[in-house]
C-alpha positions as CSV (number, residue, x, y, z in Angstrom):
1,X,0.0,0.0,0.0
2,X,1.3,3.6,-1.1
3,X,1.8,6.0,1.6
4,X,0.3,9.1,0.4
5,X,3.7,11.3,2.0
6,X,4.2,13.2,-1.3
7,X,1.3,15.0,-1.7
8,X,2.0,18.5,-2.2
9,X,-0.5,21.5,-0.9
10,X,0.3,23.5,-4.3
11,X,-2.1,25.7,-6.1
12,X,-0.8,24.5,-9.4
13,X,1.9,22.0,-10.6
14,X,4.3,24.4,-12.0
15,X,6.2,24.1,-8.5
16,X,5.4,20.9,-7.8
17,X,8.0,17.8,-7.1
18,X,7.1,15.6,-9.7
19,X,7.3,18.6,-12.5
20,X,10.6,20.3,-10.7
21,X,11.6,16.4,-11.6
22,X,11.0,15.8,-15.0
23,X,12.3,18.6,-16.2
24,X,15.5,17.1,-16.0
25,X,14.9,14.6,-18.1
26,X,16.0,15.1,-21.1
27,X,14.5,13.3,-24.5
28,X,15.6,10.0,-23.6
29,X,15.2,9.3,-20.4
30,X,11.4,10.9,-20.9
31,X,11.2,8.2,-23.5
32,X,12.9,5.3,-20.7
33,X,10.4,6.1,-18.5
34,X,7.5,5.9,-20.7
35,X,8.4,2.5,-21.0
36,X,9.8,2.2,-17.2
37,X,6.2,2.7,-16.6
38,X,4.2,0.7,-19.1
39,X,5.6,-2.2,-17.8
40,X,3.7,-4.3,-15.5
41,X,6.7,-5.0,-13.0
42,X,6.9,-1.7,-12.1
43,X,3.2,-0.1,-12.5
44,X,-0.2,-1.9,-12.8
45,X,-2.2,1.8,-13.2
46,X,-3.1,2.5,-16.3
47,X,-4.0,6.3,-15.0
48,X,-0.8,6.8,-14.2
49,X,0.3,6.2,-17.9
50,X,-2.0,8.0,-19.3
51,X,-1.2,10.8,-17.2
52,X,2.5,10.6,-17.5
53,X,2.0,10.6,-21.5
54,X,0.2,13.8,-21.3
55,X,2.8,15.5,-19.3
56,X,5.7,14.4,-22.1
57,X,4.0,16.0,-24.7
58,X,4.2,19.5,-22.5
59,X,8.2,18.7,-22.4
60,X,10.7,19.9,-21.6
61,X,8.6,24.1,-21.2
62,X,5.6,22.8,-19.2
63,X,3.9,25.6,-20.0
64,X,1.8,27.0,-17.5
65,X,-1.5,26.7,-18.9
66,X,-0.9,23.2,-19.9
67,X,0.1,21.8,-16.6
68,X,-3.0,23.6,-14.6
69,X,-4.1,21.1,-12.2
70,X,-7.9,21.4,-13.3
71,X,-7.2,21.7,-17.6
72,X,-5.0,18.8,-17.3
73,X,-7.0,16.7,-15.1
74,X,-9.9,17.2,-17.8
75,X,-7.5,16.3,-20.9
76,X,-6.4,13.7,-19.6
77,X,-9.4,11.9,-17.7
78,X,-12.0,13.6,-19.5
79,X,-14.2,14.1,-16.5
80,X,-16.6,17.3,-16.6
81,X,-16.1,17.8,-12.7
82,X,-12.3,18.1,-11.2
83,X,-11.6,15.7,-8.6
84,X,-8.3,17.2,-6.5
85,X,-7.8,14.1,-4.5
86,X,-8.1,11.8,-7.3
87,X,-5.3,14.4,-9.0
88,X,-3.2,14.1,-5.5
89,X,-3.2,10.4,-5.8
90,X,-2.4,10.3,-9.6
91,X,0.6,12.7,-8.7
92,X,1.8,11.1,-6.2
93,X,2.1,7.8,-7.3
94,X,4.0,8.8,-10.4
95,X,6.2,11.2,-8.6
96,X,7.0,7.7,-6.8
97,X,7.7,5.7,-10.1
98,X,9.6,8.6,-11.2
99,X,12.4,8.7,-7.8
100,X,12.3,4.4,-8.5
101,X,13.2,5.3,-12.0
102,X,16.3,7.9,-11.7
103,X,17.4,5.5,-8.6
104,X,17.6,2.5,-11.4
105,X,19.5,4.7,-13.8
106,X,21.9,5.2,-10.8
107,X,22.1,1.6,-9.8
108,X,22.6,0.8,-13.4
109,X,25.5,3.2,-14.0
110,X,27.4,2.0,-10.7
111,X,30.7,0.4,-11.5
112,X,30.4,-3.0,-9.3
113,X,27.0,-2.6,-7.1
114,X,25.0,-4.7,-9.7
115,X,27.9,-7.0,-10.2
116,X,28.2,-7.7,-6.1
117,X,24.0,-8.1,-5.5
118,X,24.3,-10.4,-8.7
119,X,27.0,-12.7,-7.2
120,X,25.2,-12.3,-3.4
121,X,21.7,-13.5,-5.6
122,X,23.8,-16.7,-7.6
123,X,25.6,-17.2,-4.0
124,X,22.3,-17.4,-2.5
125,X,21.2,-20.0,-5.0
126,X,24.1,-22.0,-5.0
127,X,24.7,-21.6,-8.9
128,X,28.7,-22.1,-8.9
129,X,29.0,-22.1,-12.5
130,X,27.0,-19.2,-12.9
131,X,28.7,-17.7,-10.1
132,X,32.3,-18.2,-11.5
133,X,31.6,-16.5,-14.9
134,X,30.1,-13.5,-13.4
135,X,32.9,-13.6,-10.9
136,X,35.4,-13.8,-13.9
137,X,33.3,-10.4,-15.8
138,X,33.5,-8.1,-12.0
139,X,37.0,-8.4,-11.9
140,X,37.7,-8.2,-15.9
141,X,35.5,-4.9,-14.7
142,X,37.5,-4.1,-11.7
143,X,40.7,-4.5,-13.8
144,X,39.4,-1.2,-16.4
145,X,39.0,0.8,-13.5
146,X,40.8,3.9,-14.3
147,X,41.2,6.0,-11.6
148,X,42.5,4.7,-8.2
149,X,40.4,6.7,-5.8
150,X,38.1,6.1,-2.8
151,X,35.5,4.8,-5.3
152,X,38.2,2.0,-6.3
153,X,39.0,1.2,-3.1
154,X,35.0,0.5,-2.9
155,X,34.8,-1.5,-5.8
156,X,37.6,-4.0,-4.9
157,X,36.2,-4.6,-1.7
158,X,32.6,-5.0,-2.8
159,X,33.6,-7.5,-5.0
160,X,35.9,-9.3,-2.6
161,X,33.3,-9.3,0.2
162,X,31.1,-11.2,-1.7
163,X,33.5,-13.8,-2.6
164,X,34.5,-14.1,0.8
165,X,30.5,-14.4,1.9
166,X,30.7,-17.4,-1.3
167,X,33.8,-19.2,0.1
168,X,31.4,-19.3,3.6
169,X,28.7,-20.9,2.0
170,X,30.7,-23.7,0.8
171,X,32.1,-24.4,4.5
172,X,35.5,-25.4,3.1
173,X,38.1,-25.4,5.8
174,X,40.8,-24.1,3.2
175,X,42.5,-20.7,2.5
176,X,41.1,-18.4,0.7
177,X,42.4,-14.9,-0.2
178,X,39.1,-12.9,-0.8
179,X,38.8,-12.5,3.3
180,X,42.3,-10.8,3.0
181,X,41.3,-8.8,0.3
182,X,38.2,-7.5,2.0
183,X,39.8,-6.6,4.8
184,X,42.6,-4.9,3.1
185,X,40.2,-2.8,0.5
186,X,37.7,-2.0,3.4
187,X,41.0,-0.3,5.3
188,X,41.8,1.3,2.2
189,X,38.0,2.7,1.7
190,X,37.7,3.9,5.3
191,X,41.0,5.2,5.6
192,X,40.5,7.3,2.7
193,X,37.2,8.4,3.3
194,X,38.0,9.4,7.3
195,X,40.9,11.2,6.1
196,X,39.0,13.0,3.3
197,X,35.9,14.2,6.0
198,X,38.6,15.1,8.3
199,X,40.4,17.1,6.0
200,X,36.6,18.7,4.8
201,X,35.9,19.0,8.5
202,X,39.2,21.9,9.2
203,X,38.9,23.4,6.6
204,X,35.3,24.0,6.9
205,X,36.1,25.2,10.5
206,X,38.5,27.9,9.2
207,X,35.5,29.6,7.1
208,X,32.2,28.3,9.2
209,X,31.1,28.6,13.2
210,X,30.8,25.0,12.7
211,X,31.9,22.7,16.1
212,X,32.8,19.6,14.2
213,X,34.2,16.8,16.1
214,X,37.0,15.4,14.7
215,X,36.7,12.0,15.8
216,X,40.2,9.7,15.5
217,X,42.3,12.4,14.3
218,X,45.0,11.5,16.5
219,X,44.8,7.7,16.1
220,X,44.5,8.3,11.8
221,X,48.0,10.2,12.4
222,X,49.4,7.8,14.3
223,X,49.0,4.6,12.7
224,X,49.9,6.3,9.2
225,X,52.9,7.5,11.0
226,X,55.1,5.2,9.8
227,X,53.0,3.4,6.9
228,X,54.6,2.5,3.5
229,X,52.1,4.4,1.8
230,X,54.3,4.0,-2.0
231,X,51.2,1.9,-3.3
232,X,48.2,3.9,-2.0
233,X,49.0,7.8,-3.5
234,X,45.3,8.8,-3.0
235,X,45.5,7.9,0.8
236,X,49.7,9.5,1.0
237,X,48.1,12.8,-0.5
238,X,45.0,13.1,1.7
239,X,47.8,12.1,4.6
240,X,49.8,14.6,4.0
241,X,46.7,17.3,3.5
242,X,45.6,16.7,7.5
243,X,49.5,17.2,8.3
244,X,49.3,20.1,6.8
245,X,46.0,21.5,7.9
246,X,47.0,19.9,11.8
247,X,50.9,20.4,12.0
248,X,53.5,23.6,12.5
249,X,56.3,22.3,10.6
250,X,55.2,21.9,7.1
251,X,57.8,22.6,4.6
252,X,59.1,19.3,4.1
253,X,55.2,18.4,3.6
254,X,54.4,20.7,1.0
255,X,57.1,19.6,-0.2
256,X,56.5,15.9,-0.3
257,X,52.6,16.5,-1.3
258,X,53.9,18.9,-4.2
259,X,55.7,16.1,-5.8
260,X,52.9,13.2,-5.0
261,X,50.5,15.6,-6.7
262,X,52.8,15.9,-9.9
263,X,53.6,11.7,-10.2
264,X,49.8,11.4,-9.1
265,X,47.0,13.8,-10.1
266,X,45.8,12.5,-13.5
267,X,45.1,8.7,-11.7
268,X,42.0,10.6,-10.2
269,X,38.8,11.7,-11.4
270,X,38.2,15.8,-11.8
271,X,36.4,16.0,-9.0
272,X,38.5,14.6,-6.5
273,X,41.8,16.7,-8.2
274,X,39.8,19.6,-7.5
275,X,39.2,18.5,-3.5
276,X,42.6,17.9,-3.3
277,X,43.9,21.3,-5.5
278,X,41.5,23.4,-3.1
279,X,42.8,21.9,0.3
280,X,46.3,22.8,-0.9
281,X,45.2,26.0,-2.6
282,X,44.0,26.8,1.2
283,X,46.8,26.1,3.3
284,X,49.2,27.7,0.7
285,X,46.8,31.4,1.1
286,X,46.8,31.1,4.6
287,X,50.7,31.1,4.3
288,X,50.6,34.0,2.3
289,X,47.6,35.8,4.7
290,X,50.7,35.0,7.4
291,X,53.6,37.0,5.5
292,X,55.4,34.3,4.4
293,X,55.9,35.3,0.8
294,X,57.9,32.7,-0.6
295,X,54.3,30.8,-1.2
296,X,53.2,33.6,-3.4
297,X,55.1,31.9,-6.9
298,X,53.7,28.4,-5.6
299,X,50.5,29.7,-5.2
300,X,50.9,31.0,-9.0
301,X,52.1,28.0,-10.1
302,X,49.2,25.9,-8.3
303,X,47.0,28.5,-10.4
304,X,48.6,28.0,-13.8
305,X,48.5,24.2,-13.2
306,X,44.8,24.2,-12.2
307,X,44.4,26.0,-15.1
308,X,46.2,23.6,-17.6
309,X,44.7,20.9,-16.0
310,X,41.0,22.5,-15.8
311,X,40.6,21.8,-12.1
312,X,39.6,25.6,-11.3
313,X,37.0,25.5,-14.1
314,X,33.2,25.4,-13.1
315,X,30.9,24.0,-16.0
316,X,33.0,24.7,-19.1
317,X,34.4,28.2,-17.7
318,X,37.4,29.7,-15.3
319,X,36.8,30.2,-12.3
320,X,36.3,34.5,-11.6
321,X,37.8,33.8,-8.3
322,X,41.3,32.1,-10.1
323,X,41.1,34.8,-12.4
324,X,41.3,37.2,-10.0
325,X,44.0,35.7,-7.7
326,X,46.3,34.8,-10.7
327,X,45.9,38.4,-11.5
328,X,46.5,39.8,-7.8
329,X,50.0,37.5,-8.0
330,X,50.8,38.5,-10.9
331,X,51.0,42.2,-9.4
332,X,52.0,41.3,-6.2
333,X,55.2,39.1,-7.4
334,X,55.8,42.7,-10.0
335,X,55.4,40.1,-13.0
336,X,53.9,42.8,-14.8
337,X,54.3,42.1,-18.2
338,X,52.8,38.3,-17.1
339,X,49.9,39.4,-16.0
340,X,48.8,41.9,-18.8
341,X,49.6,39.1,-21.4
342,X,47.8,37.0,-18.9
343,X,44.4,38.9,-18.5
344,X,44.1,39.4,-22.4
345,X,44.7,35.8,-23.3
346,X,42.8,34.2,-20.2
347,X,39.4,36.6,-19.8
348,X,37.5,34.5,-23.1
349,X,38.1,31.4,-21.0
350,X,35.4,33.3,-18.1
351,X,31.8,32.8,-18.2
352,X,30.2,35.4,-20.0
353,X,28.5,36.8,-17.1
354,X,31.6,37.9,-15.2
355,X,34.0,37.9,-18.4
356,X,33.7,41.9,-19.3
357,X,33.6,43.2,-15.9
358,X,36.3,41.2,-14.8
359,X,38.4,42.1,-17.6
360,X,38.0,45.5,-16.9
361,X,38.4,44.9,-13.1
362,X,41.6,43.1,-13.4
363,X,43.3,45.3,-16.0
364,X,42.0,48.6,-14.0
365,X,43.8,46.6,-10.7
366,X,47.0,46.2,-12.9
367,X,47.6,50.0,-13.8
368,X,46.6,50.9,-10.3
369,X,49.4,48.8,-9.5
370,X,51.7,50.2,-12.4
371,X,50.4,53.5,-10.9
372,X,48.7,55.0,-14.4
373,X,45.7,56.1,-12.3
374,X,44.1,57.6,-14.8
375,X,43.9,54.8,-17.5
376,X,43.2,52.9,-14.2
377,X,39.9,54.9,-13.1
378,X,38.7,54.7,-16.7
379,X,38.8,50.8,-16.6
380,X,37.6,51.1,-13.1
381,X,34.1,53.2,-14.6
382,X,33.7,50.1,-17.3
383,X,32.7,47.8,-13.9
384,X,29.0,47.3,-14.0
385,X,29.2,45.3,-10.8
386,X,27.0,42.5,-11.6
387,X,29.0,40.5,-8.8
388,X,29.4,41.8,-5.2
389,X,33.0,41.4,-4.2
390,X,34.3,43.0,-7.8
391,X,31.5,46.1,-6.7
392,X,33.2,46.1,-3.6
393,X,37.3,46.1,-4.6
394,X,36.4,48.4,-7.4
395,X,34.6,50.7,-5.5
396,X,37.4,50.9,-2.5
397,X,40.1,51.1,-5.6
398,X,38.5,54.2,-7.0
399,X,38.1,55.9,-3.5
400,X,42.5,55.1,-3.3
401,X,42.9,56.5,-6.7
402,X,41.3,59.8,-5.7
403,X,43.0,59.8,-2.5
404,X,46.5,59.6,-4.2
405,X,45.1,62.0,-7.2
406,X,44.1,64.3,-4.1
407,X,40.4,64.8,-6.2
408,X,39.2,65.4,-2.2
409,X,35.4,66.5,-3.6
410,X,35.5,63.2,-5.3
411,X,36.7,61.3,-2.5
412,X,34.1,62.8,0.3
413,X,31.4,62.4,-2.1
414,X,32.5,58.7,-2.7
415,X,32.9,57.5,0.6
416,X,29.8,59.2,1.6
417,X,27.9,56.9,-1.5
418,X,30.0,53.9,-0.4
419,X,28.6,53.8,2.8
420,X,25.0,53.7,1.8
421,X,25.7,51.9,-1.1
422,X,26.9,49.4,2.3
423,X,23.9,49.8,4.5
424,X,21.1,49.5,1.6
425,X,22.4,46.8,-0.7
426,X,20.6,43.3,0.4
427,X,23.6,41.3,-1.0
428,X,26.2,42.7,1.4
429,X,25.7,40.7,5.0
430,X,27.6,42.4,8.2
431,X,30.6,40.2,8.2
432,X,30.9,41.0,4.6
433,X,30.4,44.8,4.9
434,X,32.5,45.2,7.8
435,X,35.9,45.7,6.9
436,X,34.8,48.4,4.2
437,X,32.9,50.2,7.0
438,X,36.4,50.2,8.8
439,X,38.4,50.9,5.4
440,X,35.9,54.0,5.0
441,X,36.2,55.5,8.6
442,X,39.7,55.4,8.5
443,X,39.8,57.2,5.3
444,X,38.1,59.7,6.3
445,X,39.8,60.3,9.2
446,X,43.0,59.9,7.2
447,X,41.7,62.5,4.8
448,X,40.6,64.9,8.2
449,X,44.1,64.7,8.8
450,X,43.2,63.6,12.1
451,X,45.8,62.6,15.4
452,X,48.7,59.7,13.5
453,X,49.3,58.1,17.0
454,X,45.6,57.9,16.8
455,X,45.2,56.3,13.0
456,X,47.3,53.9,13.6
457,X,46.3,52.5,17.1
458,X,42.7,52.7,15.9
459,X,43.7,50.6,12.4
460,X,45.5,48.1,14.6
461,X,43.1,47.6,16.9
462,X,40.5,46.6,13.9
463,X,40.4,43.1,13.2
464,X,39.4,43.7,9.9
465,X,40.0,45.8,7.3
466,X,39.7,46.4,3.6
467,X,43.3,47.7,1.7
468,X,45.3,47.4,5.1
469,X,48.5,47.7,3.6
470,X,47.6,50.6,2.0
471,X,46.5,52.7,4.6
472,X,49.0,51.7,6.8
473,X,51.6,52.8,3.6
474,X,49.1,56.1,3.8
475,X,49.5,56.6,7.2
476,X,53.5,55.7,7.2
477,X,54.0,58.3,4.5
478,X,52.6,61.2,7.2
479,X,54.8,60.4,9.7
């Protein structure tokens, strides 16, 4: 019996689950699950059919007249009075058939789960020659496994375990190696996946309130400690990611993960290159956020290699947060001619959304920092400021620029349209807005010309604050 938990108080189906679902179906999977649900082992209700048949033909717009609960009803039931429970039902049931049906395609699609419930099933029923062959296929499967990650770790031990649960069934008093190789794969799975969650976990503490607790940190260290771990790179890497996340001394680390990475990276899937470029990308800023500026050209060359390798790109595009940094590195390490060539071959590769502002964002930045102010505020006035952050450097650059151009009517009337641009706009939250509140009361007390002793107890006191190192250079240069 179907437990009606799905049914929806919704004035139309527009918003509903089962629409929100499938619209992401695209053309064949609608047409799967027309025949998902015509079959008799999965649906008996010929309503249901119907009803799903009707809804395909409004694919993939659903337009809004089409799907109204009482038009639709009438189309396809062709009753003269609208029953909403009888539509509730009808909805429901095939939202149900629909979650079964994108479940399947993701039980279908895993590498060994059908393989292992197959051998359990032919265990179960003490077929050993059907057994053998599809033993024989899950490893010829395990053996085109391509990258060596948690996943593979899974997989082998999957397959194992249920050779190990045949070998019990046959209460043989023999060796057999599958028990070995369970055990051995399940270390391998848990070790990677505690040391990937741990590593998710600090990280997440560094940016979040978030009180995680970091169960079997110590004893993960420890028993690696000493571990050959030659054999098992994805577990060495994510080893040497909590030592660097959880230790002082870390040079020889970086080190060590640096050339791992190198021998390594391209024996694991995108996704989990990007876990572990992020993770590094993390510890190597908060190196830099501690004035030790030797990581500013590894931090570069993390970028460019991301880059190459497509790990900092988000559906098809760069990254506007790599761009940025690469360019901000660029300046910082006084590669000048770098990062000009850099920003005019690299912007196309940004989404289109952020691609002009951030080219004229980045290149404004660079003649700030080649100190051609005024091609610099031009580029500056190009910034539409469709994303926050860029509004929010652009807007604290252009402030600087008339501070060093001494354009003082400019500058009073901008910080005065900064700040309420700071208190109105919905997008800025306080921890967000803060430091450019403390950026803009210091200005103006820097413009003022207000006590020095003062400006510089009251800017070392803040715990946060937007262009530090310029002001402080401001300040310095009154002295």
């Amino acid at each position: 019996m179907f437990i009606l938990s799905n049914i929806e108080p919704i004035q139309n189906m527009e918003g509903s689950k089962l629409i929100l679902l499938l619209k992401t179906f695209n053309s064949k999977e609608l047409r799967a699950f027309g025949d998902y649900i015509k079959s008799p082992f999965f649906n008996k209700n010929q309503e249901l059919v119907e009803f799903f048949f009707y809804l395909k033909k409004c694919a993939p717009l659903f337009p809004v007249k089409k799907i109204e609960k009482e038009f639709a009803y009438k189309k396809v039931f062709g009753k003269s009075n609208f029953e909403a429970k009888h539509l509730h039902y009808v909805m429901s049931f095939l939202l149900k058939l629909a979650e079964d049906f994108v479940a399947q395609i993701e039980y279908q699609h895993h590498q060994t789960l059908p393989d292992y419930h197959l051998l359990s099933a032919l265990s179960k029923r003490k077929l050993s020659k059907h057994y053998s062959q599809a033993l024989r296929k899950a490893y010829q499967k395990l053996d085109q496994i391509e990258y060596k990650n948690v996943d593979f770790y899974f997989h082998q031990y999957l397959i194992a375990d249920a050779n190990n649960r045949y070998f019990q069934r046959k209460k043989v008093r023999e060796f057999d190696e599958s028990l070995q190789k369970a055990s051995d794969f399940f270390d391998l799975f848990f070790l990677s996946n505690k040391l990937r969650y741990l590593c998710e976990m600090l990280d997440r503490k560094k940016v979040l309130v978030a009180d995680y607790d970091l169960k079997m940190l110590d004893s993960i260290k420890a028993y690696l400690y000493d571990r050959d771990l030659s054999n098992t790179p994805y577990v060495a890497i994510y080893y040497l990611i909590l030592l660097l996340q959880t230790e002082s001394e870390t040079d020889a680390v970086f080190e060590n993960i640096q050339s791992l990475m190198a021998k390594h990276m391209d024996s694991f899937p995108l996704s989990d290159q990007k876990q572990i470029f992020f993770h590094v990308i993390n510890f190597i800023i908060k190196k830099i956020n501690k004035k030790e500026d030797k990581y500013l050209l590894e931090c570069l060359k993390f970028y460019e290699d991301g880059i190459k390798r497509k790990i900092v790109f988000d559906d098809g595009f760069l990254s506007p947060w790599t761009f940025k940094n690469v360019v901000r590195l660029g300046i910082r390490l006084e590669k000048r001619q770098w990062t000009k060539d850099f920003i005019e071959n690299n912007y196309q590769l940004l989404s289109e959304k952020f691609r002009d502002d951030l080219y004229n964002f980045t290149l404004a930045d660079y003649y700030f920092s080649t100190n051609e102010l005024d091609k610099a505020l031009r580029y500056f006035g190009k910034v539409d400021y469709n994303d926050i952050h860029t509004a929010l450097n652009a807007k604290t650059r252009i402030l600087q620029i008339y501070y060093d151009t001494d354009e003082f009517d400019a500058l009073d009337s901008g910080i005065v349209s900064f700040n309420q641009f700071l208190n109105r706009n919905k997008q800025v939250s306080k921890s967000v807005a803060t430091p450019y509140k403390n950026f803009l009361r210091l200005l103006n007390s820097l413009v003022k010309l207000k006590n020095i002793e003062q400006l510089e107890k009251d800017l070392s006191e803040m715990v946060s604050v937007a262009s530090k190192s310029w002001l402080i250079e401001k300040i310095q240069g009154m002295g």
